[in-house]
ZAVEX-275090 format. One record per residue (C-alpha): residue in one letter; x, y, z. Coordinates in steps of 0.001 Angstrom, whole numbers, padded with zeros to 6 digits, always signed. Layout:
BEGIN
AXYZ;...
***
This chain:
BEGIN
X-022890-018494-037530;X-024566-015814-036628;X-024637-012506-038159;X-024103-008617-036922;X-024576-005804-038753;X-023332-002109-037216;X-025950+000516-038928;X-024864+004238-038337;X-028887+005290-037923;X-029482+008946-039226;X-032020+011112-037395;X-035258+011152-038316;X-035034+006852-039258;X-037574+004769-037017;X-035829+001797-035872;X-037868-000578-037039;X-038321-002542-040322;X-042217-002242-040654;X-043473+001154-040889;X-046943+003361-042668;X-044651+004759-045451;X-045212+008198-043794;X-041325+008391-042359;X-037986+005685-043414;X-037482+002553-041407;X-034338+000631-041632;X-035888-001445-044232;X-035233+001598-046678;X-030910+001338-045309;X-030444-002009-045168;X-031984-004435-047570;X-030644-007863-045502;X-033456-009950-044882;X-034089-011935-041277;X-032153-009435-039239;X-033549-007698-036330;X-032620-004685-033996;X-030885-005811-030840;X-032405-002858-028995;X-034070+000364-030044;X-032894+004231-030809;X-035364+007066-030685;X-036241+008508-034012;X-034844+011452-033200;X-031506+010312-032025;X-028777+009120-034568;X-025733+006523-034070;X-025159+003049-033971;X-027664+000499-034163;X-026824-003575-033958;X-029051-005696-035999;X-028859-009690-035532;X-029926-012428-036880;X-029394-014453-033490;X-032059-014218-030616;X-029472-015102-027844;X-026920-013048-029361;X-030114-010074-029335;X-030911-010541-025818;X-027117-010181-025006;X-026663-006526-026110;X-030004-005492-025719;X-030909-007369-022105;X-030876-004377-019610;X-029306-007526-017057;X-026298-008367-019243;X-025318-004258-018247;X-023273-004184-021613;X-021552-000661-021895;X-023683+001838-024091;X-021854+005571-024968;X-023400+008494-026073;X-022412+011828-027151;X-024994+014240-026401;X-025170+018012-027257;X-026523+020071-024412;X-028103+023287-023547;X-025647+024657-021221;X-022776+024709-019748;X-021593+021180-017561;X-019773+022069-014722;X-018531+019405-012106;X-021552+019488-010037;X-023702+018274-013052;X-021275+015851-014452;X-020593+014201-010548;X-024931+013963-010413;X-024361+011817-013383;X-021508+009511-012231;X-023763+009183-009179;X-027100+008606-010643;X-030099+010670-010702;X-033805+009704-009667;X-035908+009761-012738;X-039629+009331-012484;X-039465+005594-012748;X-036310+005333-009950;X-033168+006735-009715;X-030677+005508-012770;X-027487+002880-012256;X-024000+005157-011719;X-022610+006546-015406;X-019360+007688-016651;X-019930+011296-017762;X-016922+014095-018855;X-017059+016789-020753;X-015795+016961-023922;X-014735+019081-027006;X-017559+019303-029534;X-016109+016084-032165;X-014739+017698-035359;X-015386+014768-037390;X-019546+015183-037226;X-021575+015389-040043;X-024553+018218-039753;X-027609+017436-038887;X-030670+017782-040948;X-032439+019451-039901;X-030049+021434-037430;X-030473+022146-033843;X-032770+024734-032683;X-029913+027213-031133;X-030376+029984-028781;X-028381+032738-028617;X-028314+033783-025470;X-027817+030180-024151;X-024688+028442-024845;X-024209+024648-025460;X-021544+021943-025082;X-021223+018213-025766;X-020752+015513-022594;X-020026+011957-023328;X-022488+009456-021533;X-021424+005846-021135;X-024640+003787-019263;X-025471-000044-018640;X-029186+000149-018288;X-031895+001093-021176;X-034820+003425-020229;X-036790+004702-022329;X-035486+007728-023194;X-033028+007465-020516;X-029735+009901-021669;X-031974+012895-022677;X-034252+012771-018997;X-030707+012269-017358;X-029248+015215-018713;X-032446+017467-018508;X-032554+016455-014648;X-029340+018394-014137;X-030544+021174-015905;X-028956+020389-019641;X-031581+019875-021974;X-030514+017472-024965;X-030313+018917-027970;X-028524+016488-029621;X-027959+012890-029148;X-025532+010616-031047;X-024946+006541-029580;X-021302+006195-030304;X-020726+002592-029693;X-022333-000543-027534;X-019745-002277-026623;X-016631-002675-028168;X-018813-001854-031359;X-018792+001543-032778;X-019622+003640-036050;X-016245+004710-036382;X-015402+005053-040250;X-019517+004844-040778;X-021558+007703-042409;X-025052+008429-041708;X-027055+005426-043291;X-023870+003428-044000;X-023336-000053-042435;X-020985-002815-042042;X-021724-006774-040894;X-018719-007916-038620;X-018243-010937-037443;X-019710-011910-033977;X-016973-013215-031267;X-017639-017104-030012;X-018438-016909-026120;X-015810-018733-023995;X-016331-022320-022826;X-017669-022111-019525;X-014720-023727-017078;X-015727-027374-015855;X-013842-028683-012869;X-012527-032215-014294;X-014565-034753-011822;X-012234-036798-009653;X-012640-040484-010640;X-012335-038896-014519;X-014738-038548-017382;X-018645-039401-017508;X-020995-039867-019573;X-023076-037267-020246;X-026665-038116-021139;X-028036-034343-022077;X-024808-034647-024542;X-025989-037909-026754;X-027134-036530-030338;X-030716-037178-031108;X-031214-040179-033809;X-033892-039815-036023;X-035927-042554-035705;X-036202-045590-037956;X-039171-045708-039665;
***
């Protein structure tokens, strides 16, 4: 079976295993050996990170074509009014294209979030807010050039869940291995004159020496 682990990934972590000793990996949170990241999070962006032991199970969450569901909470500079938050829903053209529809509201800053380390850089004269971001593509650096091209710098940036996966109950640098749901069957229409054989299903046989 395969296994999936739900790593909440504090800032500042490179999500990676391998690294020159100069910052943490994930190798220095979570000492489970043969498990990979399905997908990547910036260094300087915290939240939930899936790590698999499966390659098709990999390519499934982290496969820009399987669109799975990706939300973000992101602290901006600024205030998001409705024009900003319908550019989002809409899409926005980013250097490389213009960016799939999102779901984008506002919403109150979460009172369950640990500080940062370090904190923010905050500006006094410049007020910020928090907007929750849920996307089905994966640019590089995609949420933070969203928001920036309707005039709210990130300042901030926490992925919530992918999914139906979350960090919910997870500290910074905590994690949790879940158990992975089995696909559905895919639906055969039963062939009129009954069963048949089916060659590609006849177990190999090791062969007699």
């Amino acid at each position: 079976m395969a296994r999936l682990i739900l790593l909440n990934k504090p800032y500042d972590v490179m999500c990676q295993f391998s690294g020159d000793g100069s910052r943490a990996t994930l190798a220095d949170l979570v000492p489970v050996a043969g498990v990979y990241p399905a997908g990547r999070l910036d260094r300087d962006s915290e939240g939930l990170v899936l790590l698999t032991d499966d390659g098709r199970l990999q390519a499934r969450i982290a496969d820009p074509a399987h669109r799975m569901a990706k939300t973000y909470l992101a602290q901006v500079e600024g205030v998001p009014d409705e024009p900003a938050l319908a550019a989002l829903r809409a899409g926005v053209t980013l250097n490389d294209g213009p960016t799939r529809p999102a779901a984008a509201q506002a919403i109150a800053a979460p009172d369950w979030l640990w500080p940062r380390v370090p904190p923010i850089r905050e500006r006094k004269s410049v007020p910020d807010a928090w907007i929750e971001l849920t996307l089905r593509e994966g640019r590089n650096r995609q949420v933070r050039r969203m928001t920036a091209a309707v005039g709210l710098p990130t300042l901030r940036l926490i992925r919530w869940a992918v999914g139906d996966w979350s960090i919910e109950g997870l500290a910074p640098g905590e994690w949790r291995e879940v158990e992975v749901p089995m696909p559905a069957a895919p639906y055969r229409k039963p062939h009129p004159k009954g069963p048949r054989h089916d060659r590609s299903a006849t177990p190999h046989r090791r062969p007699r020496a």
